[in-house]
C-alpha positions, -999 to 999 in steps of 0.1 A, spaced: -220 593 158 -212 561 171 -196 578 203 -229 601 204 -258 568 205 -234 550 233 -236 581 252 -273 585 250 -275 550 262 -258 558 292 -227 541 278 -189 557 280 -173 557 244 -151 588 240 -143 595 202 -107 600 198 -105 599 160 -70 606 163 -68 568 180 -87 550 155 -75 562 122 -39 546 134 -58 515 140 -76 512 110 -45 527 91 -24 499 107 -37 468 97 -30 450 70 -59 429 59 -90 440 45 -121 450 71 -146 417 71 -174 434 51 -147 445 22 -139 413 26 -173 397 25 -182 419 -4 -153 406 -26 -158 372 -20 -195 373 -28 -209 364 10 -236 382 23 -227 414 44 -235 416 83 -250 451 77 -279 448 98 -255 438 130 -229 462 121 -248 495 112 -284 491 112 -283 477 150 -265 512 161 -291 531 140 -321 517 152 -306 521 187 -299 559 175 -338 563 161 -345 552 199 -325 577 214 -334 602 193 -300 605 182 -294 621 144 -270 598 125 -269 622 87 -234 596 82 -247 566 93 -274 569 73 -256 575 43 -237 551 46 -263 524 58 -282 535 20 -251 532 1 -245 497 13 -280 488 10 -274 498 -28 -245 481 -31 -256 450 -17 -284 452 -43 -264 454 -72 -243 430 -61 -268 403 -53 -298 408 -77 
């Protein structure tokens, strides 16, 4: 989805899924909201996923994932910080 806003904003961002999922896979630390999360800081969820689904909305570019998971997050932020 990610790959499908850049490229309705006239931006070059080939998917290769393949690619990332060794990346991710790789590391060894935790990703920053995880870590965030755990250690009771606030999450950067409107720079890291409601940014690329406004810019989506904008486009006119469905996002059934994003959206998902931009809910779930919202819910877990609210039990998490009452």
């Amino acid at each position: 989805e990610g790959s499908a806003v850049a490229a309705a904003l006239g931006i070059d961002a080939p998917a290769e899924p393949a690619r990332v999922l060794a990346r991710v896979t790789s590391h060894r630390h935790s990703p920053s909201m995880l870590a965030d999360l755990l250690a009771g800081r606030s999450l950067e969820i409107d720079a890291q996923v409601l940014a690329v689904r406004d810019l989506a909305r904008a486009a006119g570019v469905a996002t059934p994932t994003l959206d998902v998971v931009a809910a779930l997050l919202a819910q877990r932020v609210q039990a998490s910080f009452p």
